[in-house]
N, C-alpha and C positions, 0 to 999 in steps of 0.2 A: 875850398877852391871850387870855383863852377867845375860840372860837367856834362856833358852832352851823351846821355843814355838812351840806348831803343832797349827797348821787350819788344820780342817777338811774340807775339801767344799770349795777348796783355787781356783778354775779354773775359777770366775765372781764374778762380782760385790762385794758385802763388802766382800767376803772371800781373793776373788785377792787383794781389797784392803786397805784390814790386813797385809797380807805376805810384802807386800810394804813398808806399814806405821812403823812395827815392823824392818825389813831389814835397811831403816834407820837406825838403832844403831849396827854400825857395832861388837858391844861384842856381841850384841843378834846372835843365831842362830837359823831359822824357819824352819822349816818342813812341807813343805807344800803336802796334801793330795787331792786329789778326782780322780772322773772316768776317766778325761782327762788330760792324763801325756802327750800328746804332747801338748796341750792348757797351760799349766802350766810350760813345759819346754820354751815354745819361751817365755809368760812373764814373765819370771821371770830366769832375766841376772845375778843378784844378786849373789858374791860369798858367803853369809853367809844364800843364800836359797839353801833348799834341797828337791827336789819330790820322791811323792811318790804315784803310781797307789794305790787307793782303793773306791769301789765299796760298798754304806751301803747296794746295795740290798739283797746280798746275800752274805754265805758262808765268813762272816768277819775275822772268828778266825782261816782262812786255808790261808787267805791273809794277815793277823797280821802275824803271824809266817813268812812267807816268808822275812820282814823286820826287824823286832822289837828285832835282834840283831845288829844292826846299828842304833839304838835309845840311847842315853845316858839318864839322869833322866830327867824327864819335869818338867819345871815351872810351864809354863800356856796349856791347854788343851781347843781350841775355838772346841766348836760343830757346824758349821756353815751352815753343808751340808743341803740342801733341796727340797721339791718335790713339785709342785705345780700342778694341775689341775683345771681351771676354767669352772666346767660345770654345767645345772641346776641338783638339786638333783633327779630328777627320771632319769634323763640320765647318772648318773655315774654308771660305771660296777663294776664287784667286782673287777678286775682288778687296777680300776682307785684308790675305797677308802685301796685296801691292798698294794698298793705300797706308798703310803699316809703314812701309819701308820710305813712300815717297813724303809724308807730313816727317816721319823721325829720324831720315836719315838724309834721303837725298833731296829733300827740300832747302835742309838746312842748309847742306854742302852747295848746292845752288844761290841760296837765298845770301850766304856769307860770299860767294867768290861775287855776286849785285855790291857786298857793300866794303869789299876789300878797298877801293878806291877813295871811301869815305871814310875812309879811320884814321884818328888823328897822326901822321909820321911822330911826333915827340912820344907818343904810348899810348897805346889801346889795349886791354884786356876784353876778347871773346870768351862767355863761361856758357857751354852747352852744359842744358838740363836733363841729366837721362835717370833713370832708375836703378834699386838696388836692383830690381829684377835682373838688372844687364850688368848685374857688376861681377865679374869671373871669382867661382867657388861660394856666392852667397845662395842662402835657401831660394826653390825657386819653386812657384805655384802651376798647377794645372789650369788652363784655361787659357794662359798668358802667351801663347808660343809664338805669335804674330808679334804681340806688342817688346816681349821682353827681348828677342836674338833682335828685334830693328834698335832696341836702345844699347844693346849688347854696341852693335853695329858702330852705334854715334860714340863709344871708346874709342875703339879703337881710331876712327877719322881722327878726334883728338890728337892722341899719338902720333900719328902720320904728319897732321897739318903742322904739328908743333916742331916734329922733324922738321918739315921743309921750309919752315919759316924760321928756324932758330936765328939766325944771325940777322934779323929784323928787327922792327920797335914792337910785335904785334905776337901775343902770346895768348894762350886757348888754354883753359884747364876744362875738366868737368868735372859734375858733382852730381854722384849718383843718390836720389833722395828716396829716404824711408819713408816709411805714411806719414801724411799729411790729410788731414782733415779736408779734402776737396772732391768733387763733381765725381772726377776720374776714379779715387780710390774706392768709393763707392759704389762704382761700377764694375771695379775691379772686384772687391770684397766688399760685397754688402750688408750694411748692418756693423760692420766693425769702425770701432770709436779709435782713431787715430791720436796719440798724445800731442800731436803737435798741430796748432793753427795754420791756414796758409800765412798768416801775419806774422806767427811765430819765425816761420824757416825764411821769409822776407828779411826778417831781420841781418839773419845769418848771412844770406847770400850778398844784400847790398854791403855789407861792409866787405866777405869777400872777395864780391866783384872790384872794386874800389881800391883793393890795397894787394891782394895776396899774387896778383901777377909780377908783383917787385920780388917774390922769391920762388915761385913755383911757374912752370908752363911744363904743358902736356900730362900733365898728373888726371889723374881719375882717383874720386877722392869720395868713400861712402858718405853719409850724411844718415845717419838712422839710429832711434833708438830702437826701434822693434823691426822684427820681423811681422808681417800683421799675424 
């Protein structure tokens, strides 16, 4: 069955390869989104992908508008976008933990209440992407205290939004990911050889995205073989 897919945060690693794994089916059509529209123009050859510039740091519902009548109804909605900074905690500026919270938290919450009005009424599953780091009672690294309490953060929204939407067609899980072989972990933990592909955990997520909102919403669900 066709369907009508955004990635958020489609220009690296697991977001680029979602827009991929999903393009495969040539009924699907994907929409792919982030800061770097020429990064995401040369990979993605794909005649059933489509870009699109946008920015969670700021001003999202001035750059929604600019598109989102060349949006038809969404299926699936991947949250994928993300900001990382690895530094010790007295040396992060305000700078470092409010760009933190506004790409991983409150962009997202913005950037979703832009596309509430574009989701299909018959069923759409939303799956925000957040970290084991943010996943309650799992190991947790030094360096991480900006990035990990804003993915902590995007749980809990899950929960809430899943509350207030239950009795709708329109269901959210998330899926907190262990290492993945990408850009981010490496900055995260450098040097460390992750067991899983970004292509690998693609796999995972588009099936998923795609089916597991028929039995789950508002779950926060680890994803991880290691801790790095």
């Amino acid at each position: 069955m066709s369907k009508h897919i955004v990635v958020v945060g489609a220009s690296r690693g697991i977001g680029a390869a979602l827009v991929k794994q999903y393009a495969q089916n040539p009924d699907h059509t994907v929409y792919a989104f982030a800061r770097n529209i020429d990064r995401m123009n040369s990979l993605f050859t794909e005649k059933n992908v489509q870009c699109f510039q946008l920015d969670l740091a700021s001003n999202i519902k001035e750059q929604f508008d600019q598109f989102s009548d060349k949006l038809p109804k969404i299926d699936v909605l991947i949250e994928n976008a993300g900001f990382l900074v690895n530094k010790p905690f007295t040396e992060l500026s305000h700078k470092d933990i409010s760009t933190s919270y506004q790409v991983n938290v409150i962009g997202v919450m913005e950037n979703i209440q832009c596309f509430l009005p574009k989701l299909n009424p018959e069923g759409s599953h939303i799956v925000n992407i957040s970290s084991m780091g943010g996943f309650q009672g799992s190991m947790k690294f030094a360096g991480l205290a900006a990035y990990s309490t804003s993915k902590a953060a995007l749980c809990s929204f899950t929960e809430l939004f899943a509350e207030e939407y239950k009795e709708t067609t329109i269901k959210m899980n998330c899926l907190c990911l262990g290492a993945v072989q990408t850009e981010m972990l490496e900055q995260a933990f450098p040097g460390y050889q992750a067991p899983l592909s970004p292509a690998q955990m693609a796999t995972f997520i588009e099936d998923f995205s795609l089916n597991a909102h028929r039995y789950l919403n508002g779950k926060i669900i680890p994803v991880s073989l290691t801790n790095p």
